[in-house]
C-alpha positions, 0 to 999 in steps of 0.5 A, spaced: 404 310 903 409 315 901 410 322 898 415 325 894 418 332 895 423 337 892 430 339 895 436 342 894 439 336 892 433 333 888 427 330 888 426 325 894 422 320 897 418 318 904 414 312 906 410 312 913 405 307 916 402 307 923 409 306 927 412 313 924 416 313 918 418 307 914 423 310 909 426 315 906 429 315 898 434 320 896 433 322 888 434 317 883 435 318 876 426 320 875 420 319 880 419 312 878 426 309 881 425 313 887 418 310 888 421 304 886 427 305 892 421 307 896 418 300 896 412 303 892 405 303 894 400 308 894 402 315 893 398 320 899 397 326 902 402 325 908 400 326 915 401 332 919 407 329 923 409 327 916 410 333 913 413 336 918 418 332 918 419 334 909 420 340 911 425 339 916 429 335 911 428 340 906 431 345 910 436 341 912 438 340 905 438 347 904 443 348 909 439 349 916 442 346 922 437 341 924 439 334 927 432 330 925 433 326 931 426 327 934 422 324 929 420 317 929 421 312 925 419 305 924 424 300 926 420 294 924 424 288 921 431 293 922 436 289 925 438 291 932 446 291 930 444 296 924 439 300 930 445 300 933 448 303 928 442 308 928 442 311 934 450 313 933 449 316 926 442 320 928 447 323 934 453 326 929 450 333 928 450 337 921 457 340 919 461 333 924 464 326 922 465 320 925 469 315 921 466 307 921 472 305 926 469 311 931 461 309 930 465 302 931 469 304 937 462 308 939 458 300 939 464 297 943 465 293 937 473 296 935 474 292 929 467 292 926 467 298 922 465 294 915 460 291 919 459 298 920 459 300 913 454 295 911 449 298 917 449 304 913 449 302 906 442 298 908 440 305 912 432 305 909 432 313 912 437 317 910 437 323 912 433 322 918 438 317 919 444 321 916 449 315 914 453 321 909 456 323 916 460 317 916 466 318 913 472 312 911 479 312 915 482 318 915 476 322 913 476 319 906 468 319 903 467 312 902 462 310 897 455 311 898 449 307 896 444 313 894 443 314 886 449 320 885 454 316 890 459 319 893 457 325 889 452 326 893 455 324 899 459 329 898 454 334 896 450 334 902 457 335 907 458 340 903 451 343 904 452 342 912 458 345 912 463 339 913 470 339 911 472 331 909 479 331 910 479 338 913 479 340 906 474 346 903 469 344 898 470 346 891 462 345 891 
């Protein structure tokens, strides 16, 4: 099941089963490829703790200062490397970065940065899972696999109050 909802950075998406929440799509370019993304499904009504935590993503995205960390996803079919990865990235708080090399360094894993990257670029739960808080060396943004790429990325540290590189957003 899943439900779409507006935010300050577009339309997104969220799927649920009965373990928590399953995924969570940025916006794409129209409702269908967020469904799409989503995994498709049936659209529904989503439950109170499902709700709950729309709002809360919206808000964030509107530039509240909200970690996410409580609210349960569905790790199912997930990778434990990739949970790993997970958990680190769900402890940065909003308006703070980690380079690839320090969540690597975090896992007891130096030197696994990409591995790292390509943890994040498979993330089924961005914002929960707040993968654009990982930055590349030197504070660089990196890419980002959500439509808009690394503007959007960009676009969400800004909401947050982050300064990649140390320098002020334009935006």
């Amino acid at each position: 099941m899943y439900a779409l909802f507006d935010t300050a950075i577009g339309r997104c998406g969220v799927a649920w089963g009965p373990n928590g929440i399953t995924a969570v799509q940025l916006p794409e370019k129209d409702d269908a490829a967020t469904v799409r993304r989503l995994g498709g499904g049936e659209q529904s009504p989503p439950p109170a703790h499902v709700r709950a935590a729309i709002e809360r993503m919206t808000a964030l995205l509107a530039g509240a200062a909200d970690d996410l960390a409580d609210i349960e996803l569905d790790p199912a079919g997930i990778p434990e490397f990739h949970q790993q990865v997970y958990r680190i990235a769900r402890a940065i708080p909003p308006g703070q970065t980690l380079t690839y090399g320090e969540v690597a360094r975090e896992l007891g894993m130096p030197g696994s940065a990409q591995a790292v990257g390509q943890a994040l670029g498979r993330n089924p739960y961005p914002i929960i899972v707040p993968c654009h808080r990982v930055l590349g060396a030197g504070g660089k943004i990196g890419g980002f696999s959500a439509g808009g790429g690394s503007a959007t990325k960009l676009r969400m540290l800004t909401i947050e109050g982050a300064a990649p590189n140390g320098q002020p957003s334009l935006f």
